[in-house]
N, C-alpha and C positions, 0 to 999 in steps of 0.2 A: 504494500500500500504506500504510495509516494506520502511524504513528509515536508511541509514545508520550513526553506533552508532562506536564511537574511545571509548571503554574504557580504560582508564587511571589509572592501579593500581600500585604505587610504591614499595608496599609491598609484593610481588607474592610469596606466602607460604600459606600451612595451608589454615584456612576457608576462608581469602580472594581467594586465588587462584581459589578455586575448587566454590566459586560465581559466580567467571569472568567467569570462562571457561565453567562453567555448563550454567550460563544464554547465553553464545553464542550458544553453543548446543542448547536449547529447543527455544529461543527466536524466534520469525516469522521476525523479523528483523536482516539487517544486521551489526555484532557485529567483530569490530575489537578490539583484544586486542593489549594495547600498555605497559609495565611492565619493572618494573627493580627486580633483586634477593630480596625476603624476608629474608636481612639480614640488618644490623645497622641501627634500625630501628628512632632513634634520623637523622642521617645522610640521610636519604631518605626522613625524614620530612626539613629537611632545603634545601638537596643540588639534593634533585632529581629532582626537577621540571626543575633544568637547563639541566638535560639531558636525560629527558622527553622532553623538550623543542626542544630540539637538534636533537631528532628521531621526533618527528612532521613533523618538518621542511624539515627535508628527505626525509619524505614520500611523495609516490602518495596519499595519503589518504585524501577525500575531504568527509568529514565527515558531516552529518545534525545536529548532537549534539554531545556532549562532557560528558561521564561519568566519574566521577573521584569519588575518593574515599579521605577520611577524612587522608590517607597519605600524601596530594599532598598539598604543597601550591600554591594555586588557584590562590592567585595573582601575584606572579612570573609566573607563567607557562605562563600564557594568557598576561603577559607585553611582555615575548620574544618571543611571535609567534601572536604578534599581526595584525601582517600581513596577517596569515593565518585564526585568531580563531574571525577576533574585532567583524563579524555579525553572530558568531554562538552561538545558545545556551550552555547553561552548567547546570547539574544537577549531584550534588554531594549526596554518599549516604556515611552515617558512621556506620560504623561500631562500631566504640567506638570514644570517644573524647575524648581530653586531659584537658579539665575542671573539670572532674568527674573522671578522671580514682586516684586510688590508687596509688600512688608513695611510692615505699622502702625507706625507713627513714633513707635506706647506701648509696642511689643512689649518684652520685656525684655531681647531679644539684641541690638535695634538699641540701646539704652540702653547696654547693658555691649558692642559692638564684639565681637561674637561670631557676629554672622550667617551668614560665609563657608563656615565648615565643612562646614552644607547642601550650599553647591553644591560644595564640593568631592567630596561621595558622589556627587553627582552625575555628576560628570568624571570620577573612577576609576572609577567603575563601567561610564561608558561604555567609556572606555578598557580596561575589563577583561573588555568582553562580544564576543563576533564578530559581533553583528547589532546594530544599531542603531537601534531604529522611532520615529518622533515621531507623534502624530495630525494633525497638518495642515502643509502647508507654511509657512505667517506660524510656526508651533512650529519647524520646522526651520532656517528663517532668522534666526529670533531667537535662539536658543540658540549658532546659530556667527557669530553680530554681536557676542556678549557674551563668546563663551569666550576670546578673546586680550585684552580688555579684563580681564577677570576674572583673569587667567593674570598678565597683566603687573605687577599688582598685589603678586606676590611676588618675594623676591629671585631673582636668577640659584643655579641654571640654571631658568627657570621653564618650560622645556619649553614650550616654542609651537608645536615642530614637533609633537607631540602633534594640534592642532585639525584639520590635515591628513589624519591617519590617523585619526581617529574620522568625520571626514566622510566618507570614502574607502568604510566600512560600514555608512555611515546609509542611509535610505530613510522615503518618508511614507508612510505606512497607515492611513488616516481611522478613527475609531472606529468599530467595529458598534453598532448597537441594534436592540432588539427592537419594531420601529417597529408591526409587525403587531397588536401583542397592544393597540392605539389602534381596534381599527375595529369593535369590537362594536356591533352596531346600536343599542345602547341607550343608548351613550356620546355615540354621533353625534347620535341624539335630542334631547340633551339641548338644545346651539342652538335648535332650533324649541320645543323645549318649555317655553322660558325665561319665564314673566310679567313676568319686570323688561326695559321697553325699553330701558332705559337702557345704553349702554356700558358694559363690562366690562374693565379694566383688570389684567394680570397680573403677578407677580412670584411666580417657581417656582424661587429660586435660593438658594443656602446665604445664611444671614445671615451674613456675612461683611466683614471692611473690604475685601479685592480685589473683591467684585459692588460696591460702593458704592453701599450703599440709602444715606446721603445727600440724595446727584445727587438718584435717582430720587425720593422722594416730596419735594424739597425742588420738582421739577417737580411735583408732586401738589398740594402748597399753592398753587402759582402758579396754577394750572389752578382748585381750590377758590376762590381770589381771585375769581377769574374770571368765577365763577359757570357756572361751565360744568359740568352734570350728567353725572357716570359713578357708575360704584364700582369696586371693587379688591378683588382675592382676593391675601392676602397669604398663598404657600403659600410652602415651603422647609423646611432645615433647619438648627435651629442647635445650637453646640455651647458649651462653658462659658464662653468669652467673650460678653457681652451689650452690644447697641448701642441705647442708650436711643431713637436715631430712630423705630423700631419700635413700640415703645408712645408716643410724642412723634405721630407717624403714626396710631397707633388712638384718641388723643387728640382729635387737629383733626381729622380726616376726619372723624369719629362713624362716623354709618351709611350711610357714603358706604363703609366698609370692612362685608361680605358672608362674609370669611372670613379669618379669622386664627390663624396656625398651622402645625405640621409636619400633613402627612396621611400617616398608618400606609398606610391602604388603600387601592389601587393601584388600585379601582373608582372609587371617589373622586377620587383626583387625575385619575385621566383624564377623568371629569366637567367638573371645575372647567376644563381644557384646553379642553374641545369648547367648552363655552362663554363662555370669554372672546372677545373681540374685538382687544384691541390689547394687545403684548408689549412697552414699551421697555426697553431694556438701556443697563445705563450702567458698565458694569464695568471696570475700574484692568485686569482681567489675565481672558483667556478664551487657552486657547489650542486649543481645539475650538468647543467650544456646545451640550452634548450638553440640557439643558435647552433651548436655542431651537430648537432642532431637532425637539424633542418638540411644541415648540406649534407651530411652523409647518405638524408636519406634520397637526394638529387643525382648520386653521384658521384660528391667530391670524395679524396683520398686525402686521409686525415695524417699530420707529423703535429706527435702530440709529447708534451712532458711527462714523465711517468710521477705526477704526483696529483693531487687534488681528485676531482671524479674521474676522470680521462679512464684509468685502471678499472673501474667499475663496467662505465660505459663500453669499454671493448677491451675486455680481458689481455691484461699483458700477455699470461702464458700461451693464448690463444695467437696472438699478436705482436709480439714483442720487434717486431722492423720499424712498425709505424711511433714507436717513442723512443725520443730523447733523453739524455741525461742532461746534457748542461748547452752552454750556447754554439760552442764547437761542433756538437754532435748534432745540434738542429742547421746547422750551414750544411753538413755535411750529408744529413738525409736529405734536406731541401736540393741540394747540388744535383744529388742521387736520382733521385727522382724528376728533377726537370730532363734530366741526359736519356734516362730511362719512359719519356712520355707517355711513348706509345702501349708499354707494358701496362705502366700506372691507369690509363684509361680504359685498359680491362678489367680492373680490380672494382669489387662493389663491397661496401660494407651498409647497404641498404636493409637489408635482414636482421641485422643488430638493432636496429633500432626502432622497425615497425611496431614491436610492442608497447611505444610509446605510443600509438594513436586514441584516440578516445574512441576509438569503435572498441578497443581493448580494455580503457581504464575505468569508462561512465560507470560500468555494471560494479567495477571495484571499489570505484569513491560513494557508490552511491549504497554498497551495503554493509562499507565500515560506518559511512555518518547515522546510519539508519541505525544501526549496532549502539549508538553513543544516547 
C-alpha cells in the first residue's frame, strides 16, 4: 500500500535534484517534494530548516514519513514543527557529509576555525533521524572512521557512545538515476558519427576544489608535452567561486579543448557522453560517482585513483589496469590509452553500473522507507 513521503531537500540543484524528482517519478509511493534553490550552500545548512520549517507548516501535507537529506539540520527543522512532525518518522539519506568532505585551505571557515559546526548538523541530525541511508559503503565506512575522531575532539561528556547507536540505524542505499533516459538512438549515434578521430577526453564534474581539476588537466599538459593528440570537453558546473586552472586549461590546450562550459540541455550533455572516449577522475572526495556512472554507462573508459568509491564502483580485483596510484601512474595510463585508442573503444564497463537505474532501485527505496 503506497505511503505518503514529504521529501525535504535544501539543496535543489545538480544530482541532489534530479534524486528527488526522479525517485518521485518511479517511486510506487506517494513523494512530495519540499526544497529550497541549490545555492549558498553553508546558509541552507544553518538557516534552511527555519524555512523549511515554515513551508511544512503551511502545508496540507500530512505526510507518513519524513525524507530529508544530509543538507537539513534535523534538529531545528523537527523542534519548529513539532506540532506537526513529534509522531512521524524521519529517515535521512547523505549524500556526502561534512566530516569527510575536503575543505579548500582558502575557505574562510578553515581560516577563522569555524568549520566543525557542519558536521556537527550532521551528527545531530543523524542522531535525531530513525533511519539512516548513506549512498555507498566506502560513504558509510568513512563517516563512522571519522565520527569518534570528530567527537573526541570536544570536551567530556563528548558522547561516543552516540557513534554506536547511529550505526545500529544506518544502512547503504546506492543512489538511483535515470540511466535510461542515455539510450536515444540519436545520442548513441553520435560515437560513429564523430569526424574528429582523435580521442576524446572528458571532464563532467562540478568545478570544484574537492573534483581537483588541478590533478586533472595539470595530466592534460603532460600529455600536450607529449605531443600526444586528443581533445577534451570541458562540461560541468560551477558556482561563484572561480578556479583560474580552467581558463589557464582553455589557454594551453587551444583547440585541443572542443567544448567549454556548463550544458543547460540535457540532449546535449548526453551527446558530449556518447562520445567521449576516456573519463579520468582525480577527485580529493566522491562519495558515490553519480557523474562517472553516467559516462560509463555511454561508453566512456574510466583511469581512476584507487581510493574513495572508485574500488567499490568497479572492483579493483576485477579491474585493476583502469587505476592509478599517484600522479605519474595517471600520465602514464592516460598516455597508455590514448596510443592504445582503438583497443580502448572496445572496452564497455556499461554493465557495472546499470544496476544503478531506478527501474532497479524504486522497488528498493520504496520498501526500506515503507519498512521505517
Amino acid at each position: 500500500m503506497p505511503i505518503n513521503i514529504t521529501l525535504i531537500e535544501p539543496f535543489f540543484t545538480g544530482s541532489h535534484a534530479a534524486w528527488a524528482t526522479e525517485y518521485a517519478q518511479h517511486s510506487e509511493h506517494n513523494v512530495d517534494i519540499l526544497s529550497l534553490s541549490g545555492n549558498y550552500w553553508k546558509w541552507r545548512m544553518h538557516g534552511g530548516a527555519v524555512t523549511l520549517a515554515r513551508k511544512l507548516l503551511a502545508s496540507d501535507a500530512l505526510p507518513d514519513l519524513l525524507l530529508v537529506t544530509d543538507m537539513l539540520d534535523l534538529t531545528t527543522f523537527l523542534a519548529l514543527t513539532r506540532h506537526k512532525t513529534a509522531r512521524l518518522p524521519v529517515a535521512i539519506y547523505f549524500h556526502e557529509n561534512q566530516l569527510c568532505y575536503p575543505w579548500s585551505p582558502k575557505d574562510r571557515d578553515i581560516l577563522q576555525k569555524r568549520e566543525h559546526h557542519y558536521g556537527f548538523i550532521n551528527y545531530s541530525s543523524a542522531l535525531a533521524a530513525d533511519l539512516v541511508v548513506f549512498n555507498s559503503t566506502y560513504h558509510y565506512t568513512a563517516f563512522f572512521d571519522e565520527l569518534p575522531r570528530f567527537l573526541k575532539q570536544f570536551p567530556d561528556p563528548n558522547e561516543l557512545g552516540t557513534v554506536a547507536t547511529i550505526q545500529a540505524k544506518s544502512y547503504v542505499l546506492p543512489l538511483g538515476l535515470n540511466l535510461q533516459k542515455f539510450d536515444r538512438p540519436e545520442f548513441q549515434q553520435v560515437r560513429q558519427d564523430d569526424p574528429d578521430p582523435a580521442p576524446l577526453i572528458l571532464w563532467n564534474h562540478r568545478w570544484e576544489y574537492d573534483k581537483n581539476p588541478e590533478e586533472f588537466f595539470q595530466a592534460l599538459f603532460r600529455l600536450d608535452e607529449q605531443g600526444l593528440d586528443f581533445r577534451v570537453a570541458i562540461l560541468g558546473k560551477h558556482f561563484r567561486q572561480q578556479y583560474p586552472i580552467f581558463e589557464t586549461a582553455r589557454k594551453t590546450l587551444g583547440d585541443k579543448v572542443v567544448h567549454y562550459g556548463y550544458v543547460e540541455d540535457f540532449a546535449h550533455y548526453a551527446q558530449w557522453l556518447h562520445r567521449a572516449d576516456i573519463i579520468p577522475i582525480t577527485s580529493r572526495q566522491e562519495f558515490f560517482g553519480a557523474s562517472l556512472v553516467e559516462a560509463l554507462y555511454c561508453g566512456c573508459y574510466p583511469v581512476l585513483p584507487k581510493r574513495l568509491t572508485y574500488p567499490e564502483l568497479l572492483p579493483y580485483e576485477t579491474y585493476p589496469d583502469i587505476f592509478y596510484q599517484n600522479f605519474d601512474d595517471l600520465v602514464e595510463k592516460l598516455a597508455g590509452a590514448l596510443l592504445s585508442i582503438e583497443t580502448i573503444r572496445q572496452k564497455c564497463f556499461r554493465h557495472c553500473v546499470e544496476q544503478y537505474s531506478w527501474q532497479n532501485m524504486a522497488s528498493v527505496y520504496d520498501s526500506i522507507f515503507d519498512a521505517v
